[in-house]
Structure formats: structure tokens, C-alpha cells
N, C-alpha and C positions, 0 to 999 in steps of 0.2 A: 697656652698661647702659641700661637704658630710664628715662624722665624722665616723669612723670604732672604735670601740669597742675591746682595746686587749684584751688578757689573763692578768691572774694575774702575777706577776711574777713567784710565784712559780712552776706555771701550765708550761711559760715559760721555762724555767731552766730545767724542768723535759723531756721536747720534746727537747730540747738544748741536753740533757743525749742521746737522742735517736739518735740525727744526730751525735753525735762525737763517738759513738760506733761505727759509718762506719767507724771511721780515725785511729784504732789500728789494733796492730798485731794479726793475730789469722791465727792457721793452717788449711786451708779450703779444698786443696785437692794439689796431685801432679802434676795434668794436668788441673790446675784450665781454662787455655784458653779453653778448650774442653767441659766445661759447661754451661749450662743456664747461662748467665751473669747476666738477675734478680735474680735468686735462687741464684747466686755463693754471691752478693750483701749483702742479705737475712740473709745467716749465717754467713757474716761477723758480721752484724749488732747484731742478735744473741749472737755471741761469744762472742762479746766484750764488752757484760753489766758486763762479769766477770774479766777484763782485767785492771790493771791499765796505764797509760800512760798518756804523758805529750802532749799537743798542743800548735802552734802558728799559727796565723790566721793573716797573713798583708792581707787588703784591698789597690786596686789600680783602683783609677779613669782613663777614659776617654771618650774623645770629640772629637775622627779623627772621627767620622761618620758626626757629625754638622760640622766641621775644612771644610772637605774636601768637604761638598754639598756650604759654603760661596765661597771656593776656586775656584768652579765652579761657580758660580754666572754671570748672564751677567750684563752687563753694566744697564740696566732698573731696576732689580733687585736693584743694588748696591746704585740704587738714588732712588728707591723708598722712600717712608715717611714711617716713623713709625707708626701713626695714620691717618689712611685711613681719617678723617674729617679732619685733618689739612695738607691732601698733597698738595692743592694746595695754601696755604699759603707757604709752605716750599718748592716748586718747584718755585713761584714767590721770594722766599727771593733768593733761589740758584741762578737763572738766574740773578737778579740785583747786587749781590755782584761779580759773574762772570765778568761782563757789564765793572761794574766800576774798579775792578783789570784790567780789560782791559785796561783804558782810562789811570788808573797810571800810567802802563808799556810804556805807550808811553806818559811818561813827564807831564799827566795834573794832575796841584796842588789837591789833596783832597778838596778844597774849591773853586774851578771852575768844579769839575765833573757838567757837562749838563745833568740833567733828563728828559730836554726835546727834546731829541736824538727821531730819528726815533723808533730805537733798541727799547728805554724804553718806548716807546708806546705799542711797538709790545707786551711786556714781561707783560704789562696791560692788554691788549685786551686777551689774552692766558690767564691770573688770572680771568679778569670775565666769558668768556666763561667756565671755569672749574668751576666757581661756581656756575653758570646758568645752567649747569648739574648733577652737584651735589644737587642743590635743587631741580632740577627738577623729582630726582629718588626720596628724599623724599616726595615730594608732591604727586608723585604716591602713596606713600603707603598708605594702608584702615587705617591704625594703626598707623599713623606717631604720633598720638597725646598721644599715650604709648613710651614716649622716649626708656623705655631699650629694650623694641621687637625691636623696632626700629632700633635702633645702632645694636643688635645683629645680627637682620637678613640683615643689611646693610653689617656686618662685613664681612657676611659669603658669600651675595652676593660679595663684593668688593675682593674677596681672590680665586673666581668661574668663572670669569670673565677670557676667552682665551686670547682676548688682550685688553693688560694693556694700561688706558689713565693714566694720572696725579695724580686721585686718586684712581687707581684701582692698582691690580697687580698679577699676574699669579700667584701663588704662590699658595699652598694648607696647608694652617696651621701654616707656618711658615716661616719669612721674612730671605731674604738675601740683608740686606740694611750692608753700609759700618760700619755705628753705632753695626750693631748686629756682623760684623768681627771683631771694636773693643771690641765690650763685649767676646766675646770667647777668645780672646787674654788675657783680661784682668782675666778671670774666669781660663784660662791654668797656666798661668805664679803666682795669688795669691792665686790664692786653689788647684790645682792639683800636682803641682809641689811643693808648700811649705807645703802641710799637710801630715802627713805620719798617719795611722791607724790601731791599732793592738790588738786583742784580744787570750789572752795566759790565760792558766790554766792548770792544772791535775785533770783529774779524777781517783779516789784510791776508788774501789766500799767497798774491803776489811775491809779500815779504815771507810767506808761510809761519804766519804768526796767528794766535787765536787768543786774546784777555778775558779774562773773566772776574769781576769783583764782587761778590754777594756781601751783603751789607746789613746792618740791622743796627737800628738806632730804639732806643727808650728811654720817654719823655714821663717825668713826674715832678709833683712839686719838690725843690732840692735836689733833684737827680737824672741824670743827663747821661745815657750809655752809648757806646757807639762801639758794635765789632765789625770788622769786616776779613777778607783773608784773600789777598793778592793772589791767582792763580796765571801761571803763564806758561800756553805750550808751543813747541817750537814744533808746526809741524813739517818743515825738513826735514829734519834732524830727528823727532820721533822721541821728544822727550818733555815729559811734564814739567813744570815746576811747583811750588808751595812755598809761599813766604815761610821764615821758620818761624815768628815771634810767637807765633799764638800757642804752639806747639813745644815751643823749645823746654819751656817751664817746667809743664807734663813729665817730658823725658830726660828732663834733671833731673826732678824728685821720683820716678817710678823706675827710672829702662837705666842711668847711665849718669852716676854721683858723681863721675869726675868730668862732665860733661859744659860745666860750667855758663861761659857766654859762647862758646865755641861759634855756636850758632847765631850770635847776632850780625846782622844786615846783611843775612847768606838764605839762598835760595834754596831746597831741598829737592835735587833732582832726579826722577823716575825716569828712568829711560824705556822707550818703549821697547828698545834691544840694543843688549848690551851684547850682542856677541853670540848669548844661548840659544836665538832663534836665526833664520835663515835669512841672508842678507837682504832678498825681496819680501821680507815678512808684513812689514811696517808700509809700503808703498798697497801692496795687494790688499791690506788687509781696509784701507779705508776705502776701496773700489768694491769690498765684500760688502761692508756697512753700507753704500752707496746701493747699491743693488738690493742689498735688502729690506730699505727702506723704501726703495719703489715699489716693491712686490705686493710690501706691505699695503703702500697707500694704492696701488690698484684693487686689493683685496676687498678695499671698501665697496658699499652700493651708492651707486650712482644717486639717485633718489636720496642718500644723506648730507649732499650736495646743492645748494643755491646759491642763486643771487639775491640780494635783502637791502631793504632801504636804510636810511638809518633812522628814523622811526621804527620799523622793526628790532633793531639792537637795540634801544633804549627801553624799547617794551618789553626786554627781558626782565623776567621778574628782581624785582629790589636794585638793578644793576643803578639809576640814577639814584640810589641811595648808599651805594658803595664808591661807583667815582666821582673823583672831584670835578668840579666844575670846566678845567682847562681840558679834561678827557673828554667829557661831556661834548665840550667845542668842537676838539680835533673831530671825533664823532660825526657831529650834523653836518658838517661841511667836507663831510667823504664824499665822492660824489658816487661811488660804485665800491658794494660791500660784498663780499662772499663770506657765505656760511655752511660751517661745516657741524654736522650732529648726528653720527653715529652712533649707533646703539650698543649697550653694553658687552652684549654678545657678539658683537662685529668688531668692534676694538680691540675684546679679545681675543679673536682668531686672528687677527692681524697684529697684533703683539706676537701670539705664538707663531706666526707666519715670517715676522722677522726674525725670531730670536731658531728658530729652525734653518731657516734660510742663511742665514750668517755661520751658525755651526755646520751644516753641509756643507759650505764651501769651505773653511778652514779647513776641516779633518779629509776633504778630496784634494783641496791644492795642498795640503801639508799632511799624511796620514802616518806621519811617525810621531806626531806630537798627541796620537789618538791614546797611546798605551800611557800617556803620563797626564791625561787629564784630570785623573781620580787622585785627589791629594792620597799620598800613602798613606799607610796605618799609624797612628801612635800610641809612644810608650809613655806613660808620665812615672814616672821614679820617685819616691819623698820615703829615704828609710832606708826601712826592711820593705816599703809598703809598694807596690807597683799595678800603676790602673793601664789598663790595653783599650785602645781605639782603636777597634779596626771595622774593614771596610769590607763587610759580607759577600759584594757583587764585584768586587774588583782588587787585585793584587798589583801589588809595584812590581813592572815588568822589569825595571831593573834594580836589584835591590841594593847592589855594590855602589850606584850612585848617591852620592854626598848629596843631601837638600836644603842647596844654596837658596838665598834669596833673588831672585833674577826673572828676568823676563818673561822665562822658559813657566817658571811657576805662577805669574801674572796671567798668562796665556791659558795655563793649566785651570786655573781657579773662572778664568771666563766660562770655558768652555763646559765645566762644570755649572755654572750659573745659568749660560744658554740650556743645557740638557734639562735642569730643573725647570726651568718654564716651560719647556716643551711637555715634559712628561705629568706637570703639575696641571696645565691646561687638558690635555689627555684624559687625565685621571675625571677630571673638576665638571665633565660637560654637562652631568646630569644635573648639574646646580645653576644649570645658566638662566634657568626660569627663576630664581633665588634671586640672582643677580638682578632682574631686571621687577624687582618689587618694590625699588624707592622710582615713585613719580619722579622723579627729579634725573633729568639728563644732562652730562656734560655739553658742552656746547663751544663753537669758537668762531670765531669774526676775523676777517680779514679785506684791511681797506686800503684802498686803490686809490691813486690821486694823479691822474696822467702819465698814468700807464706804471704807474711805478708803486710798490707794495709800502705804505707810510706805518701803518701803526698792526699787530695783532690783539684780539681780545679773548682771553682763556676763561672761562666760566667752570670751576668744579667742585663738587660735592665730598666734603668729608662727611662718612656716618659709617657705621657698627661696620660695614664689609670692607673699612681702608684700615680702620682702628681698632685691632683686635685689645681682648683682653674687658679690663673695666670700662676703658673707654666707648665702646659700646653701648653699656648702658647709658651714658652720657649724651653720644651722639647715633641718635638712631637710623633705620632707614628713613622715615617720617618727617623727622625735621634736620635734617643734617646743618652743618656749617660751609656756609658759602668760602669761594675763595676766587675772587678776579685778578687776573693778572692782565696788565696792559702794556704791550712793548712797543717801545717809539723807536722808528729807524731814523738815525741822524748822520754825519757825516764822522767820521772817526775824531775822536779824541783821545785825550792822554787821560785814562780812567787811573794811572798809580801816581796821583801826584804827591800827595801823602810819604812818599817814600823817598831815598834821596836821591837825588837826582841820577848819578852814577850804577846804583842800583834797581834803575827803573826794567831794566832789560838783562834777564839773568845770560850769565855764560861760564867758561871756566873757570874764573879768578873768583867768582863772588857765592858762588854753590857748590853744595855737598854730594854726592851722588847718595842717594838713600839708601839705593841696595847695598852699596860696598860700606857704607857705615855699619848695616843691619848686620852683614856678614864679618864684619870684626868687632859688633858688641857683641856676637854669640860665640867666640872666641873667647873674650877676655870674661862671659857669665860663666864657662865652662872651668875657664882657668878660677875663677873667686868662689866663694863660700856662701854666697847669696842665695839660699836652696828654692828660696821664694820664683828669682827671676828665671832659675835653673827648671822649675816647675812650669813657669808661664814661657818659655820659648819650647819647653818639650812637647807643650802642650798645642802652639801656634806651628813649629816644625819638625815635631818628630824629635824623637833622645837621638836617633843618630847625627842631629845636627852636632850635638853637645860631644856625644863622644868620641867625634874622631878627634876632638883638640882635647880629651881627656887621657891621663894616663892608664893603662890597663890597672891600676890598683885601684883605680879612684871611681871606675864605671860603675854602678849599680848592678 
């Protein structure tokens, strides 16, 4: 299973700043249809770093693309087995419980069924022949005696295969057995239809304030869920926030037993610099994301760029089957849509084109924060027993340095996230024809309504190259799972009303600072007997976090 590396949050949140400046008002020209539709884009996106406005963002699942290739399914398909090694177990269960409802319906007692019918010979003779071919494919293999080559390149034979015996089956990548019709049933009806998804906020550049509240409600008969998790950042000042309720629970029972309610109706705050980085760090560093988010969106081709009616947006495949009726509305009465559809291979050189661009500039306006981008080596300790993580390509330039939790390491961890995308893209290009093997493109909308940007529409595909692992097999390139998201620009509102009123706006009196809590619970783990937590912070910040508040008796 592969592991991807994000951003920080705050890095997050700040390119977050940069897409929702495409979703406000700003006057960009009188005959905006008659322009470059990237450039008209462009100065939207421009304008509206200085624009206040409010947003709502519902997300809407779907699965007619998988619904509809089960729907089609033939009959072979539909009895295929699940596990290519056990179909012909499961094709001899099917055929003898068939046999025998047979023998019921015509009056014989459940305890005179005859197994030894001609029938159930035949249904015998069919189960070892199928298995006598089946061991006979693995006995051909050179490498049968490496189970997982094995199974895998069995898999991939048994799915390659034009026609399907018992345990084989036509299919390429993904089953349409009547078990996988009931899972899609079952995945429509209790997570598509009962979860609803929403993320709403205002950005107020003026006040230099940004909201954010992602939301998730789920509806069933008796049961009514609702989470959401207040975010607020001060961009002045250069510091996150995070309601703590959601979190506080967690880090009672796992990080901090005497921790209690400490944290009720207190904010948890992340500073974008506390001091460890350089006073213009925090002002330069959202004029780097700026810049490199143009670069990016100039990297695109022109040509993946128009103007669209809105019949055209509706005619996007299933999309009048995912939004609701009032979208639908705002829709037809756009009067001027731009659309944007980039190909998979162009988004990702323009993802690595940002995330390059943004590191070149930090490690040249700032080239001493170069040597400490490589989180240092760690030691984990449990015993007599001691495990080493270190880091082949890179040594701590300073090793006398304590590794506080701070900005400085915040910074350090981006930078290492940018370097992975870059070198991950790099590495990855010979697979870009891979990438571009699911028919299905992303896609996006953006509608105009007198000169001013009302609503955007995001169209994107989950399948096997987003969902590593099992999931893959679930969702393939074929028929992947839709995902629409629609955001409506509106005039700002109070998105934390739920909270109390005095607490709607964190500051000093009502928040905790996160890092300086982090760096005095790793204090008081060092000082306690707790080998477990002593283990998990060795393991997130190195033993030398622990040991300099340890006495020399007590170090490992």
C-alpha cells in the first residue's frame, strides 16, 4: 500500500484561500464571453484575494456508473464466485442446493433427499474436474512455491481469460457477481442516500480572517448524526485554530490522563510562527503560494479551456442525477459558464509545477531552513530493546538542537512533502499513459451571473489510482465513483453559530497554544512511567525529545 505525504495544514488552508478566490464576485470585463477563458479565470482568481464573501460547498456521491455496468451483467457474470480459488467450491455448493430445492418442490421429505441421484454424481464429477484444472494451472507455475506471486498472477490470469470456466471469468478488474449487485444496493441506500456533506465558511481578507466548517450529517431510520469541526484562521496574525471538542476526548484517554475538561470551550492554537522562523516568514510565504499557484494555472493548455452553455453542464454524464433540483435551477439560469478539463497528465505537471515552485522559493528566500527540512533520525527505546530510524540521504545538520514542536518543524515537514511530490512526479512519468486509461475526466464549471463568479461545479472520479490497496478492486478505472461538489457564493455569514457566543472568535483567553501544550506533555511523558507514550513520542520526535527532560540514570 503506498502512503502519500500531505501538506501541513496551514499550507493547506492557504491554497484552500487560493481556490475559493475563483468562487466571488469581481468585475472582470463587459463581454467577458469574448475572452480568453484561462485569462478571464485568472483575474478572477486575482481579484478576489481582496473580496470578502461567504461560501457553501455540499458534496454529492455517485455509483450509476458501477449500478448500471452490474445492470448489464450476463448471467455468467452474475454466478461467478468472488474468489477465483474458491469458485469451484461455490459453483458445486450452488448446483447441489439447486438439485435438492428441486427434489423438495416435488414433495421429497428434507430427510429422504437421494444424493445418490445420477444428477449428484454429475455435480461431483464437474467439482473435481474443476479442481484438476485448477491445480493443474498452479502446478504449471515456475513460482507456485511463492504463494503471493502466485495468487496474484493467478488473479490476474483468472480475470484475462476470454472464456470463463468455473473458476475463471471475463471480467477485467472487476466483478459483476449478484453478491457485488447486493453490495452496491447496500453502499446506495446506507451511505449515499443517508450522508449528506458540507463545507461552508467566509473569507473577510479585510478583517484577515478565513472560516471554515466541514460538516457531515447521517440520516437513518432512529438515527440522526451530525459532526462538524469549527476551523478558524487568523490571517494576520498567522495562526490556525481548531475547536478542541472533537479531539479533546482522544487526548484524554491516549496523550494526557490528567487532562481532563481542560479543553472545553477553548480553541487549539497553531501558530504559523512562534518565533522559530523569521519575522517575514508568514507574510512572504502566502505571496509564494500566490505565485505558485499562477504558474501552475498558466501551465495548463489553453484548449482545456471554454465557454459552455448550460445545457452543456447538464449533459454531463449523470450530473442531473446527482444534483438536486435548486442546483439544477441556479444552473440553467447562468447566463455565461466557463469550463475547465484538463487532462490527467497536465494537472499533474501542474500540481508538480506548484509544489516545485513553492519549494524553490522558500529554500532561496529562506536557505538556512534547507539543512533542517529532513525530519532527523529516530531512536525508539522499549527495554533492553532499541529500533533506529534513520534517514540514508540526510543527517541533522545540527544535532545539539532540542526537537521542539514549532513552526520551525511545521515548515520542515512541508518542505519535505513539497520535495516528495516533486520527485514522486519525476520518478512516476512513465506511467502517465496508466493514468490517462480511465475514460472518465475530471471536469469543472464555473458560472458567471453579471459579471460576478455565483456558483462553481467540481466533477471527480474516485477509482483503483486514488484508492490504493483493496479498494481498488472495488473501484476500478471502468467504473469509478462519481463525486460533485457545488459551491454557492453568498454574502458572508455567521457559519459558528452552534457555539457560544463569546467563543465564536478565538483569541487569548479562550485558546490553548498547541505547540507549547505538545512540548510540556513531552516533558511530563519523559518524567512518567508510561513506556507506551514514551514510545509513541520517540517515535513522532526522536528520544532526544524525551531525554533531555530525563535524568542521566533513567536514559535508555
Amino acid at each position: 500500500m503506498k502512503h502519500q505525504t500531505s501538506y501541513p495544514k496551514f499550507i493547506g488552508l492557504a491554497g484552500l484561500i487560493a481556490t475559493l478566490t475563483a468562487c466571488a464576485s469581481s468585475p472582470i470585463s463587459t463581454s467577458i464571453n469574448q475572452t480568453n477563458p484561462q485569462q478571464a479565470l485568472a483575474k478572477v482568481v486575482q481579484s478576489q484575494m481582496y473580496t470578502s464573501f461567504g461560501y457553501q460547498t455540499n458534496l454529492y456521491l455517485g455509483n450509476q456508473i458501477r449500478e448500471q455496468a452490474l445492470a448489464n451483467a450476463t448471467p455468467e457474470e452474475l454466478n461467478a464466485s468472488e474468489n477465483p480459488l474458491l469458485a469451484c467450491e461455490d459453483t458445486h455448493r450452488q448446483a447441489y442446493i439447486h438439485l435438492a430445492k428441486k427434489q423438495l418442490e416435488q414433495g421429497v421429505p428434507p430427510s429422504q433427499i437421494n444424493d445418490d441421484l445420477p444428477e449428484f454424481a454429475q455435480i461431483f464429477a464437474q467439482y473435481q474436474a474443476c479442481i484438476q484444472e485448477q491445480h493443474a494451472w498452479l502446478d504449471d507455475d515456475p513460482e507456485a512455491e511463492q504463494a503471493e506471486q502466485t495468487l496474484e498472477s493467478f488473479e490476474q490470469d483468472w480475470q484475462s481469460e476470454s472464456e470463463a470456466t468455473a473458476w475463471q471469468s471475463s471480467n477485467d478488474h472487476h466483478q459483476h457477481t449478484k453478491l457485488d449487485q447486493k453490495k452496491s444496493q447496500l453502499f446506495k441506500e446506507y451511505l449515499i442516500n443517508s450522508s449528506n456533506f458540507t463545507i461552508s465558511g467566509n473569507y473577510q481578507p479585510l478583517l484577515g480572517r478565513l472560516t471554515i466548517l466541514p460538516a457531515m450529517d447521517y440520516t437513518r431510520t432512529n438515527i440522526h448524526a451530525h459532526l462538524n469541526q469549527p476551523i478558524f484562521v487568523d490571517l494576520k496574525q498567522g495562526i490556525l485554530y481548531l475547536w478542541a471538542d472533537n479531539v479533546a476526548m482522544i487526548a484524554s484517554q491516549m496523550l494526557d490522563k490528567e487532562l481532563g475538561d481542560g479543553w472545553k470551550d477553548k480553541w487549539l492554537a497553531i501558530p504559523l510562527n512562534d518565533g522559530s522562523l523569521p519575522d517575514d516568514f508568514g507574510k512572504n510565504l502566502f505571496k509564494f503560494i500566490a505565485d505558485a499557484k499562477k504558474q501552475s494555472h498558466q501551465s495548463l493548455p489553453s484548449q482545456a479551456f471554454s465557454w459552455v452553455s448550460p445545457e452543456q453542464v447538464l449533459n454531463t454524464p449523470y450530473l442531473m442525477e446527482n444534483l438536486p433540483a435548486d442546483k439544477q435551477t441556479i444552473i440553467r439560469h447562468t447566463p455565461t459558464i466557463l469550463q475547465s478539463s484538463p487532462s490527467q497528465a497536465d494537472k499533474g505537471y501542474a500540481r508538480y509545477l506548484f509544489a516545485d515552485t513553492l519549494y524553490q522559493s522558500i529554500v532561496q528566500a529562506y536557505p538556512e531552513l534547507i539543512d533542517d527540512y529532513v525530519m532527523p533520525d529516530r531512536q525508539i527505546a522499549e527495554g533492553d530493546s532499541v529500533i533506529d530510524v534513520i534517514h540514508i540521504n540526510k543527517t541533522n545538520a545540527n544535532p545539539e538542537t532540542k526537537n521542539k514542536l514549532n513552526s520551525k518543524m511545521l515548515v520542515n515537514v512541508m518542505l519535505a512533502s513539497l520535495n516528495m511530490i516533486s520527485n514522486g512526479y519525476q520518478a512516476n512519468l512513465h506511467n502517465t499513459n496508466e493514468m490517462e486509461a480511465s475514460p472518465f475526466r475530471p471536469i469543472s464549471h464555473y458560472g458567471l451571473q453579471g459579471n460576478q463568479l455565483r456558483w462553481i461545479h467540481h466533477r471527480q472520479y474516485m477509482n483503483g489510482a486514488v484508492l490504493q490497496g483493496r479498494a481498488s478492486h472495488v473501484l476500478s478505472q471502468q467504473e469509478p465513483l462519481m463525486i460533485d461538489s457545488f459551491t454557492s457564493i453568498t454574502p458572508t455569514t455567521e457559519v459558528f453559530d452552534r457555539l457560544p457566543q463569546q467563543h465564536r472568535v478565538p483569541n487569548a483567553k479562550n485558546s490553548i497554544n498547541l505547540l507549547d501544550y505538545g512540548n510540556t506533555l513531552a516533558e511530563k511523558v519523559a518524567a512518567g512511567e508510561d513506556n507506551y507514550l514514551k514510545t509513541l513520542f520517540a517515535l513522532i520526535f526522536g528520544q532526544e525529545a524525551l531525554d533531555d527532560e530525563m535524568p542521566d540514570d533513567e536514559q535508555p
